[in-house]
C-alpha positions as CSV (number, residue, x, y, z in Angstrom):
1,X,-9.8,11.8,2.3
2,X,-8.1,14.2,4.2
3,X,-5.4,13.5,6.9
4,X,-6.4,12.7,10.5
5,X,-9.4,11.2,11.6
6,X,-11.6,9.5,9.4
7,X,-14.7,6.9,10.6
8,X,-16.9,4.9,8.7
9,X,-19.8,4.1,10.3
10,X,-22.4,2.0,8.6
11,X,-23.5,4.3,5.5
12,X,-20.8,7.1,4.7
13,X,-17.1,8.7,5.3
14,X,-17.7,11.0,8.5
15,X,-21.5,10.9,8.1
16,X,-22.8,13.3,10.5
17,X,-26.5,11.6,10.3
18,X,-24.8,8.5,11.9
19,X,-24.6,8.2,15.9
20,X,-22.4,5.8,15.9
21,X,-19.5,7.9,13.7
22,X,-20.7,11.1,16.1
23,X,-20.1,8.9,19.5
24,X,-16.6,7.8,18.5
25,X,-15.5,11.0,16.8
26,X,-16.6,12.8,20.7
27,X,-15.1,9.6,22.6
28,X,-11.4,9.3,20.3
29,X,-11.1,13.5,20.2
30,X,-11.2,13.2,23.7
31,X,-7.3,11.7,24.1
32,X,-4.5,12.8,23.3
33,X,-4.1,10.6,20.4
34,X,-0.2,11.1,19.3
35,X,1.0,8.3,18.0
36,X,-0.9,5.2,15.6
37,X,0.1,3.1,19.0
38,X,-1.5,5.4,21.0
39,X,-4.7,5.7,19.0
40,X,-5.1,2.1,18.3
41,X,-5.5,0.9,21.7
42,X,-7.8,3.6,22.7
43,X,-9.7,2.9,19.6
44,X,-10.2,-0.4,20.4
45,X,-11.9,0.0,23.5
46,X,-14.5,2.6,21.9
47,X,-15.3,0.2,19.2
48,X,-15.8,-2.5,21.6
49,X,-18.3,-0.2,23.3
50,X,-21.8,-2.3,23.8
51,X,-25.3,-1.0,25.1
52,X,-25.9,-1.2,28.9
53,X,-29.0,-0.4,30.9
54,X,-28.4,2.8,31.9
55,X,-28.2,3.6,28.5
56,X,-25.6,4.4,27.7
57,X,-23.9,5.3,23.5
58,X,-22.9,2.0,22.1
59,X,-21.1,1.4,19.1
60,X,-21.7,-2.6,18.9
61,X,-25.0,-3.2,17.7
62,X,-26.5,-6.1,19.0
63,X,-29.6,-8.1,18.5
64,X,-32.5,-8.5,15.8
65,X,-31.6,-9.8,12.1
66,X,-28.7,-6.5,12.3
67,X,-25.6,-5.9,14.2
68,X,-22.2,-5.2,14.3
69,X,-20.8,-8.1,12.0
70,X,-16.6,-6.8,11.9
71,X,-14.6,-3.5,13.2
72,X,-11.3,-2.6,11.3
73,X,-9.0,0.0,12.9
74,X,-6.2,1.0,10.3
75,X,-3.6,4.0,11.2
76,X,-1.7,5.5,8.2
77,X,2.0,7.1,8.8
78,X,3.9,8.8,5.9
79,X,5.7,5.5,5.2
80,X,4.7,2.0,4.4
81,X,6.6,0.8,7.6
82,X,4.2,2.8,9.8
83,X,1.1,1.2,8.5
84,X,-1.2,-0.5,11.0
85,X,-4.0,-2.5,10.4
86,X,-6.5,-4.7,12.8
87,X,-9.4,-6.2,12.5
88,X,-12.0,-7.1,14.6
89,X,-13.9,-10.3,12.8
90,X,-17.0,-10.0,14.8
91,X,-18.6,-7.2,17.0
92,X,-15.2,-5.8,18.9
93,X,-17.2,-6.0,22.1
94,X,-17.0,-10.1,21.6
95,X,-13.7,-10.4,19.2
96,X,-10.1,-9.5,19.9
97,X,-8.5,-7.5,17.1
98,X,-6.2,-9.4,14.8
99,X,-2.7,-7.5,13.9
100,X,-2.8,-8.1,9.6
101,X,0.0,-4.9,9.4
102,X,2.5,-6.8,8.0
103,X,0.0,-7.4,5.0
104,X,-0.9,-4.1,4.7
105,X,2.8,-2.9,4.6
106,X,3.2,-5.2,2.5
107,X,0.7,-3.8,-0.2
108,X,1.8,-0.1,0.7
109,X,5.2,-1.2,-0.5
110,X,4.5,-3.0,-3.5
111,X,2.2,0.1,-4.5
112,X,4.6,2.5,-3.7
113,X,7.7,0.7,-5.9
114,X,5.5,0.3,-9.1
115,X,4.3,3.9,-9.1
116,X,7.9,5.2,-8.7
117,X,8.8,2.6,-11.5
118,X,6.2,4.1,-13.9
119,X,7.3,7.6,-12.9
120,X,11.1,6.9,-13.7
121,X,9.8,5.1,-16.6
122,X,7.7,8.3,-17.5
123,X,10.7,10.5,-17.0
124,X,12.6,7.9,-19.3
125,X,9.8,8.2,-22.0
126,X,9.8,12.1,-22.4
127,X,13.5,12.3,-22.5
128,X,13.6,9.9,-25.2
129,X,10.8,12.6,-26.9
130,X,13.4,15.5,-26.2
131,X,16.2,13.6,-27.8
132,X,14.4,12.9,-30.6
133,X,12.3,16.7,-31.0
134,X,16.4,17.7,-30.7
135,X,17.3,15.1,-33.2
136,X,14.5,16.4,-35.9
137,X,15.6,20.2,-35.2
138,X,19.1,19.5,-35.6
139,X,18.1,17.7,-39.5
């Protein structure tokens, strides 16, 4: 995944065959998205974006035995501590978003301290493999 903007629709990552994924890439490029604040709360009001009669783009889809069933909104920083994550359980048109970002931070961290933990523990390993290639050259 590459930084910036990335939208899931209902099939893939940035599908270009998908509406839905085209109309909120148009409608969030739009802003001047500069901070995850910033971007979340004008995200939220495109996802909550329903059908009307004059037809306008929707994201909710509504009706039938298929809709929109959830909407998650989640804005990455280059720490943990800026990690945001909502979720919308229901179509966002009908369901407020829920803040989980402590949770997610919470993973980010714990992720974060066990891979620099094996990577000390790496660095700890091939010294220990120096020492003892020295060890051997030395007898």
């Amino acid at each position: 995944m590459q930084p910036g903007l990335s939208i899931i629709g209902g099939r893939n990552l940035n599908d270009p065959r998908d509406e839905r994924v085209q109309l909120a890439g148009r409608l969030l490029t739009l802003q001047n998205l500069d901070s995850p604040v910033k971007f979340l709360a004008v995200a939220s009001k495109v996802f909550a974006r329903t059908p009307n009669p004059l037809a306008r783009a929707s994201m909710v889809i509504q009706g039938g035995d298929y809709g929109t069933v959830s909407s998650t909104l989640i804005a990455l920083g280059p720490k943990p501590r800026d990690a945001i994550f909502q979720y919308s359980d229901g179509p966002a048109s009908e369901a407020r978003f829920e803040d989980y970002s402590p949770l997610l931070r919470d993973i980010l961290s714990r992720g974060l301290r066990e891979s620099r933990s094996k990577a000390a523990a790496a660095v700890e390993m091939a010294d220990a493999d120096a020492d003892l290639a020295e060890a051997a050259e030395v007898d």
